[in-house]
N, C-alpha and C positions, 0 to 999 in steps of 0.2 A: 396517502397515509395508510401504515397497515392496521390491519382488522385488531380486534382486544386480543385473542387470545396471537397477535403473530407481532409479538412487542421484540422490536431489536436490539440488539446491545450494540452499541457504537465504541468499536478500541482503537479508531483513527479518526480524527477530525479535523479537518483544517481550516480556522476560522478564518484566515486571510486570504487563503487561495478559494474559498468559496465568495466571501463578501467578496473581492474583486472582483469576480465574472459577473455575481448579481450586481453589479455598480456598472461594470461597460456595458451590461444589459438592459441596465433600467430596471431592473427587477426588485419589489419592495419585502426586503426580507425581516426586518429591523420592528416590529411591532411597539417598539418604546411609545412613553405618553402615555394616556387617561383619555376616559371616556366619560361625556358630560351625561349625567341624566338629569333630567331635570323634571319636580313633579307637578303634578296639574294643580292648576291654581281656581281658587274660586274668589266671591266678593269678600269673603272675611279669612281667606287663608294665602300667606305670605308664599311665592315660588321660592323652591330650594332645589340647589342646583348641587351634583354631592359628583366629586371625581374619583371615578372608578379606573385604577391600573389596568391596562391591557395585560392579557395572558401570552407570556413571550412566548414565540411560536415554538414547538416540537423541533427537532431535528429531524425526524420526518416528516414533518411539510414542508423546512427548508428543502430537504435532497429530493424532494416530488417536485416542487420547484425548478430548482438546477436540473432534475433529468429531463423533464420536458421542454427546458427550456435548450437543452444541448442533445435534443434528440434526431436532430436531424444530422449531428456532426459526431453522433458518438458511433463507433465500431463495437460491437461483441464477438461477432463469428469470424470476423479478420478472413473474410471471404473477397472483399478488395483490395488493391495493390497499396503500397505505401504511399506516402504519409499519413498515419490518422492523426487526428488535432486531441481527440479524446477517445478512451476505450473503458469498457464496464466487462463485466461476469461476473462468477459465480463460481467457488474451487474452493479448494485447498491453496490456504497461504504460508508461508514461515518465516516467521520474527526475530532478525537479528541485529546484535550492534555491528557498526563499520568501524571498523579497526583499520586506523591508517601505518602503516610503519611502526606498530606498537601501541600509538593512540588512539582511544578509544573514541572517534568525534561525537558529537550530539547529533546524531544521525540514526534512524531507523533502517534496514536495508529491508525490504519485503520481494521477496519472490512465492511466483503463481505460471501457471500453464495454462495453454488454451489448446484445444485442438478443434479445428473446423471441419465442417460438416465433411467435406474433401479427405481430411484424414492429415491435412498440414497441423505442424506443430508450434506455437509462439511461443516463446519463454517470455514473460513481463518481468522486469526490475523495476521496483518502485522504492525511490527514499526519498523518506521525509523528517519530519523537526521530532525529537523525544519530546519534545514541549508537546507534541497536538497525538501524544498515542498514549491508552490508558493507562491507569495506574498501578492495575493489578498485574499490568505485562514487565511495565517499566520497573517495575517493584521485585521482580524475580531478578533471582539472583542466578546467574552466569558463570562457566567457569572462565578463567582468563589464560587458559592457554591454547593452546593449537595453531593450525596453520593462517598465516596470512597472506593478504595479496601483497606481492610486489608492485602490482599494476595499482596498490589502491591509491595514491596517489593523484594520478590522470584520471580515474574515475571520479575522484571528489573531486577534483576540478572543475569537472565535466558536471558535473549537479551540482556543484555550489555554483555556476555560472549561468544554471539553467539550459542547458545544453548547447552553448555557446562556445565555451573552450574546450577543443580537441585535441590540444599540444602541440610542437610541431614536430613530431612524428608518428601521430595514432593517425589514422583511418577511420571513417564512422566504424567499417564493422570490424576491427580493432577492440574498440571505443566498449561496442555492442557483447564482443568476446569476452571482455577482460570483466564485465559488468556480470555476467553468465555466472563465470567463471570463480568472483567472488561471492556471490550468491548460494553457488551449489555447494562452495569445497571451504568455505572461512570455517575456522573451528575441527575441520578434522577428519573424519569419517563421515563420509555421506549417507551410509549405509546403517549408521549408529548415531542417528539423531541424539538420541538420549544425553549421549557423552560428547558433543560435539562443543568447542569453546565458542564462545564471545554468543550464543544462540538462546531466544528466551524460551523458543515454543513454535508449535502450529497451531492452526485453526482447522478441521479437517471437512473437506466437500462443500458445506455451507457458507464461506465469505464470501459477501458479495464488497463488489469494491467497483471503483469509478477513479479514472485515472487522465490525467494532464499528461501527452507526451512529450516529449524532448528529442527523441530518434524513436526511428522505424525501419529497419533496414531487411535485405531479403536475403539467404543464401541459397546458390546452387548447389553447395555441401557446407557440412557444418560437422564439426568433430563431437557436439553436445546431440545430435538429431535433430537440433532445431532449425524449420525451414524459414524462422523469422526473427525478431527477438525489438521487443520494443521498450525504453527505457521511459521512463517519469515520475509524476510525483504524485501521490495518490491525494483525491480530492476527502475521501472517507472508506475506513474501511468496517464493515460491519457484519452483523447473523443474526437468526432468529433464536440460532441455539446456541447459545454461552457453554454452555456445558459442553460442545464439539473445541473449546481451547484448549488444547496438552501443553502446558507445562513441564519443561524437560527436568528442572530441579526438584518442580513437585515428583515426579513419574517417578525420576533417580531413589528419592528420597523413601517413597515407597515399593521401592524394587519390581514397580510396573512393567513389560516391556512396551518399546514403540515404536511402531511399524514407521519404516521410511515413507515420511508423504512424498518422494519424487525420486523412483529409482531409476538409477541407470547403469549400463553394462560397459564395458573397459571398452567396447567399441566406438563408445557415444562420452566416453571421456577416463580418455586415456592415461596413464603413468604416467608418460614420457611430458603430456602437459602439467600436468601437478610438479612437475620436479624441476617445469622451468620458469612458472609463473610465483610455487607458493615458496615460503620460509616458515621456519617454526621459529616462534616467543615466546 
């Protein structure tokens, strides 16, 4: 649990995909029920017995929980080969809706970076339910134009299946690519967050998050720089500092500027890919 003054804000949560783990684990996370007290009795004084509600546990003591209890299976530094089961850090995130073909699904897309000790680079894609991400995020407002994926499609597939269906003509790293791909470039300018469509915001250097994967794939080249890229569903994502969440409509609104949380160069993602993969809406 952390210390008074290092209180978290939690803007992802997922109450189903954590009670499930603490369920196949045996793990009692659920504090529901009352506690009996009951008071000393004497010859002339009657026992009373008075039910006191348990105090439902923190959300961090759940996720102290769950981390320990998936410490032996989780990756941070992505210094081992593929497959992880689970992976955790600590970065810079960015919160966008997934736009299918013009539809807006009830999907969250979240992309983050890792680099390891080594100097390898992992891109993470993580989507999950708007139901379990907070309200001040989900509550910003979006612009609804820019670029979409063509590919997004086979990627919702691919996560509404759990990472089971890969179509029958994607590739994992296909799968891995196209996932990148809408993550970096949905909305528009990569390079102008601010103005970017279907995009709520980032978090900057401090989200820490913890993630279920689905795919973990490696490359020997990659058009993005990345020497990895692994796809899932984040279990929670959170910070100490609230105040590190940018808000692109708030930013806009006050003619803020905002520094691209993940740049990159025409060599590491090129034209010729944006003009085959995206469509403008």
């Amino acid at each position: 649990m952390s210390a008074g003054g290092d209180v978290r804000k939690y803007l992802y949560w997922s109450e189903r995909r954590i009670s499930g783990i603490a369920r196949d684990g045996g793990l009692t996370i659920d504090r529901s029920g009352s506690t009996k007290l009951k008071s000393p009795t004497g010859p002339f004084l009657p026992a009373v017995e008075v039910d006191r509600p348990r105090r439902p546990p923190h959300r961090d003591d759940i996720a102290d929980r769950i981390e320990r209890y998936l410490s032996g299976n989780t990756v941070r530094e992505f210094v081992t080969p593929p497959p992880v089961r689970f992976a955790a850090g600590c970065g810079t995130l960015t919160f966008a809706q997934f736009v299918n073909f013009g539809r807006i699904e009830q999907i969250v897309a979240i992309f983050t970076e890792v680099i390891a000790p080594d100097g390898l680079r992992t891109a993470i894609c993580m989507f999950g339910s708007l139901d379990n991400l907070a309200d001040v995020i989900v509550a910003a407002p979006t612009a609804d134009t820019g670029w979409s994926s063509s590919a997004a499609p086979e990627v919702f597939a691919f996560i509404n299946s759990a990472g089971r269906d890969l179509g029958r003509d994607k590739s994992r790293e296909e799968i891995a690519e196209d996932a990148v791909t809408l993550l970096l470039g949905q909305g528009g300018d990569e390079d102008k967050p601010a103005k970017r469509g279907f995009t709520y915001g980032h978090i900057g250097d401090t989200g820490e998050w913890l993630l279920e994967a689905y795919l973990d794939v490696e490359f020997a080249t990659n058009e993005y720089g990345y020497d990895r890229i692994v796809i899932g569903a984040p279990l929670w994502i959170r910070t100490p500092t609230p105040q590190a969440l940018v808000l692109y409509a708030d930013a806009a609104s006050k003619n803020e500027p905002v520094a691209p949380p993940f740049r990159r160069d025409e060599a590491s993602f090129p034209a010729t890919r944006k003009n085959q993969w995206w469509r403008w809406w």
